[in-house]
C-alpha positions, -999 to +999 in steps of 0.1 A: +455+322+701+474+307+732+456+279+743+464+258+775+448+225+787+448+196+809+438+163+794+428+137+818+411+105+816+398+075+843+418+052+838+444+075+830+461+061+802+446+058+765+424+088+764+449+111+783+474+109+758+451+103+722+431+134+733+464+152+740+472+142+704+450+152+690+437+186+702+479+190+695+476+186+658+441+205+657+455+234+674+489+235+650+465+228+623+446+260+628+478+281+638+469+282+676+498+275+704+488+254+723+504+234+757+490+207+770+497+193+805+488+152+810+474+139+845+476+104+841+485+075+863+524+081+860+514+117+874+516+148+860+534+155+826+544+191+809+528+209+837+517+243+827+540+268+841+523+305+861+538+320+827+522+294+801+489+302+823+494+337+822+494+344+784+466+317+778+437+334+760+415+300+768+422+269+794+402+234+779+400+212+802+396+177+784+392+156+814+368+126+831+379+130+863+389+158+890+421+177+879+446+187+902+456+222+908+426+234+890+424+267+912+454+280+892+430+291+858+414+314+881+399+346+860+409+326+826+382+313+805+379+278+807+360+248+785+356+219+804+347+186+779+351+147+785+379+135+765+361+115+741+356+150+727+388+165+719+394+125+704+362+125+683+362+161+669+392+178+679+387+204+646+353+212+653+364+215+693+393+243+678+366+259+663+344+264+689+369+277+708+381+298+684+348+313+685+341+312+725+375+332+728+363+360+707+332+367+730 
């Protein structure tokens, strides 16, 4: 499964990058590709590319505040959680999306 995200927290710092992280090594873990895009205070990191979007079977959105650009997922199916999360559970998170994307 191709799997893109945004990870995004308030402060934009801590969270942003652990959930990144982890969602990384879930994702690998379970065989998924997966890229994830960073909106923190130093701006936008590995943004997603039209093509990474395009062959994403699932966009997760693991984010606390407003994203940027969000409009650009339009027609995907998207998961939208708080980044606390994809930090706390990130397998179980894989899972459920495993089984969301199969619907």
């Amino acid at each position: 499964m191709n799997i893109v995200s945004i990870c995004a927290c308030t402060v934009g710092i801590a969270h942003t990058y652990i959930a990144a992280e982890k969602l990384e090594k879930a994702a690998e873990k379970k065989g998924h590709s997966i890229k994830i895009e960073t909106q923190g205070t130093i701006g936008i990191e590995n943004e997603l590319s039209e093509e990474d979007i395009k062959q994403a079977d699932i966009v997760l959105l693991a984010v606390d505040v407003k994203v940027s650009a969000k409009e650009r997922f339009e027609g995907k199916k998207i998961i939208e959680i708080p980044t606390d999360v994809a930090i706390k559970s990130p397998n179980k998170l894989i899972e459920k999306i495993e089984q969301i994307s199969q619907q």
